[in-house]
C-alpha positions, 0 to 999 in steps of 0.5 A: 104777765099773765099766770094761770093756776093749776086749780084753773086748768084742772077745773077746766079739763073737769068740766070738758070731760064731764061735757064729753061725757054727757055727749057721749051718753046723749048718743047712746055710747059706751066708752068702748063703742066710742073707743072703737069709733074714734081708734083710740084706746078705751083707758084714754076715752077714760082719762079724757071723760075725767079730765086727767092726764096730758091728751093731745088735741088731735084726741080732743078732736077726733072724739068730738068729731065720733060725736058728731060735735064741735070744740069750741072755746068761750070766754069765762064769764064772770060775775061783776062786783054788783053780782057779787054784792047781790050774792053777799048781800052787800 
């Protein structure tokens, strides 16, 4: 069975909106002008760019989209044992 911590899931939703964050920056976008775009709410954009709460994925995709972007999900990359080995030099 496959488990997957909170710290993981947290992690993650950190980092997705930090992204959108950056994107949303890069276009020259306040969070109220991305509201507007997108019809959602301001305090939700908020949420969103700090990765909390439970947002549906049909947000995730409409603010991409306000954005001109894409979602995409990749694989975690993670360093193998010799990496970890030159990392603590053992």
């Amino acid at each position: 069975m496959f488990d997957i911590s909170n710290m993981d899931t947290d992690t993650l939703m950190r980092d997705l909106g930090q992204q959108l964050r950056l994107l949303r920056k890069r276009r020259g976008l306040t969070q109220a002008a991305l509201a507007t775009r997108t019809g959602m709410p301001r305090p939700k954009i908020v949420q969103m760019e700090q990765g909390r709460g439970s947002i549906a994925f049909e947000s995730y995709a409409r603010l991409a989209a306000a954005l001109d972007a894409t979602l995409k999900v990749d694989v975690a990359q993670r360093p193998t044992l010799e990496e970890l080995g030159d990392i603590y030099g053992e």
